[in-house]
N, C-alpha and C positions, 0 to 999 in steps of 0.2 A: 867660541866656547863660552861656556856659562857657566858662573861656579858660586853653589849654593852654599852661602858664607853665613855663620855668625862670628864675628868678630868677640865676642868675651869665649869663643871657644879654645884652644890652644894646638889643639889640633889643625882646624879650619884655618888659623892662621899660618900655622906652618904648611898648610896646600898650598895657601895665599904667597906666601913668600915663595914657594918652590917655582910657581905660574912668574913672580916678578923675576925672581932672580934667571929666569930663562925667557924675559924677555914674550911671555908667550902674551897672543892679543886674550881678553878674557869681558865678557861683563859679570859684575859683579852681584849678583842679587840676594841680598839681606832678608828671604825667605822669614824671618821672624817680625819685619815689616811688612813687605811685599807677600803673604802667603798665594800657596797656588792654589787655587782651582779643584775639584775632585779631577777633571780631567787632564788637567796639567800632571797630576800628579801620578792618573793613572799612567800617562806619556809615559814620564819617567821610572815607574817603576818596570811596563817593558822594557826601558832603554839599559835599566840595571841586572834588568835577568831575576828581579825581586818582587816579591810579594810584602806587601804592608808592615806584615808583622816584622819581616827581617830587619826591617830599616827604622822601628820603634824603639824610642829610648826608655828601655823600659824601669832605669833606674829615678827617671822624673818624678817628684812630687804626683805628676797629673796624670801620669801610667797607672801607678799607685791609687790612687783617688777613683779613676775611672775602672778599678779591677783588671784592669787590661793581661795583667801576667795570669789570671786565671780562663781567659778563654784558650777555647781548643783551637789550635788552628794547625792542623798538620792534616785531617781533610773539608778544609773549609771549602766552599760553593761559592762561586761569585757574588751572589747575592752578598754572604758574609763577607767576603774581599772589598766589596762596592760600600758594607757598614763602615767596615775596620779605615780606608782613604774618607770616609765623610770624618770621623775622629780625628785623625794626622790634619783633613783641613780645617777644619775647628779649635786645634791645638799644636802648633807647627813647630811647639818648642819639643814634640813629643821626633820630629824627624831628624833620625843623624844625621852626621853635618863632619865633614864637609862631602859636599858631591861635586864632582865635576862633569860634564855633560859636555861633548865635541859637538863641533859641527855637522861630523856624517852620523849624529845618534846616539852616539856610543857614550856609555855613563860608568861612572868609578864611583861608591862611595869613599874617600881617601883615608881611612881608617887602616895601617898607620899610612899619613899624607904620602911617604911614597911609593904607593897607590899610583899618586899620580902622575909621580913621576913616568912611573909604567905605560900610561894610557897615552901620552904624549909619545 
């Protein structure tokens, strides 16, 4: 499993402890150092059954800044999907957090954390 952590979040921590306190194996990736990839990212948003904009924080300073709340995206074209993941990889503080991702694929954002309880 791999579980897309920021630690000043309080949420993400509380996925974090849920994964320790059951003992579950996990790596841990600090996605606000480590950002992913457009492709990575696209992974992941099949593995959540989500599109970009779902998983945008869009009360960020930099959602804000980049007008992000004013695009349309309810019929957005790839094309637009492929801008909107180059953004999130450019600014990774913009992805919610926490995600959990399993081994056979399967991805939770943990929002409330037991979320992830669930997916385990």
């Amino acid at each position: 499993m791999e579980l897309w952590h920021n630690p000043r979040c309080s949420k993400s921590r509380a996925a974090k402890a849920i994964l320790d306190e059951r003992r579950v194996a996990y790596v841990e990736r600090r996605y606000l150092e480590d950002p992913p990839d457009a492709a990575a990212l696209d992974r992941l948003l099949t593995a959540l059954g989500k599109e970009p904009w779902e998983i945008t924080r869009m009360g960020e300073p930099a959602a804000k800044a980049l007008g992000l709340a004013g695009r349309l995206h309810d019929r957005m074209e790839r094309h637009d999907r492929m801008e909107w993941i180059a953004v999130l990889v450019a600014n990774p503080v913009l992805i919610e957090r926490p995600i959990l991702v399993t081994d056979d694929g399967h991805a939770v954002v943990g929002r409330p954390p037991e979320v992830v309880s669930e997916l385990l």
